[in-house]
N, C-alpha and C positions, 0 to 999 in steps of 0.2 A: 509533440511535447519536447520540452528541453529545459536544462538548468542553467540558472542565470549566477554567476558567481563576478564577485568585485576584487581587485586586485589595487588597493588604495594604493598603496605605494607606487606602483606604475600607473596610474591614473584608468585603469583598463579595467572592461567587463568581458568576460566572457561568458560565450556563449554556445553549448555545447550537448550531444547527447544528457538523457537522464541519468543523473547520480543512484549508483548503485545502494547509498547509505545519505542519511541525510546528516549533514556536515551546518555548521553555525555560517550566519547570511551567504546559503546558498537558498538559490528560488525557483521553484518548478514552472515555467510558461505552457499557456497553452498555445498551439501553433501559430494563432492570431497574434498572439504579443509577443511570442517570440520573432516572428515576425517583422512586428512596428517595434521593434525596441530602438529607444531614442536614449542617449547619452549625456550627461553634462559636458557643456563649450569646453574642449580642450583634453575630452577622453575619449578614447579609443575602443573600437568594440573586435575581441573575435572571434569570428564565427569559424567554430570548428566544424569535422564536415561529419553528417545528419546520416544515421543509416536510413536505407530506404524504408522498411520496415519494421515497427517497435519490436523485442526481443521476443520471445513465444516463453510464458511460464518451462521452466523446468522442472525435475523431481523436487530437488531441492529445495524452490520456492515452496512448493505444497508442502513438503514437511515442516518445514518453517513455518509457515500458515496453520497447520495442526498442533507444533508446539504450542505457539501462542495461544491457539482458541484452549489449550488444554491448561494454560499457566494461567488465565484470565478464568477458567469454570472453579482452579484452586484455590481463587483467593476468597477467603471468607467475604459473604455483601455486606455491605455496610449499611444498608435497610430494607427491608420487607416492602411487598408488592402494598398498593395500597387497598384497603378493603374493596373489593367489588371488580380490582384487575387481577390478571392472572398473571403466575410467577414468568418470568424471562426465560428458564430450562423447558418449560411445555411447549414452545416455539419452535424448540430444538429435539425436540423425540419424535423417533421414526414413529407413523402412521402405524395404528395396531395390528396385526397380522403383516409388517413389512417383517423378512427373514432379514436378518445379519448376523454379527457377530458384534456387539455392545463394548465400546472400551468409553471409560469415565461420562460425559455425556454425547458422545460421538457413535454413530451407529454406522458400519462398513455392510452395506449394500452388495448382495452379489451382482455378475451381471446375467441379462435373463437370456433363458439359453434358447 
């Protein structure tokens, strides 16, 4: 994977690890097009240098992940399941007789001992 970003003024693309935050015409590749990437006649491409290995989630991504899922269960929906499906939070509750601790629709799982 990597991000494809343009630099009109200097007629140049670069071409480089993933963007930590998504920024206006930058482009995620997957390794094949990042790859073959082909340039317009008279521009320049650079290829910055590739970790070997994509990054490993940290804490912090997972709390970030948990804010979100938990700012997304707080916004009011904006319409009802339709007759005869089931609501989108049932998907999301632990299996009955699972033990945790319940915070907003989120259930924190011991591990088994």
């Amino acid at each position: 994977m990597a991000t494809l970003t343009y630099v009109y003024a200097d007629s140049t693309a670069v071409l480089g690890p993933l963007a930590t935050y998504a920024e206006p015409h930058c482009y995620d590749l997957c390794e094949q097009h990042a790859g073959s990437l082909t340039v317009p006649r008279g521009w320049e491409v650079l290829r910055l240098a590739m970790p070997s290995q994509p990054p490993q989630p940290g804490p912090d991504d997972l709390l970030a992940l948990a804010d979100a899922v938990r700012e997304a269960a707080s916004r009011p929906s904006s319409s009802a399941p339709a007759p005869g499906q089931r609501g989108t939070h049932s998907a999301l509750e632990a299996p009955a007789g699972t033990e945790g601790a319940r915070r907003g629709h989120l259930r924190v799982l011991r591990e088994p001992s």
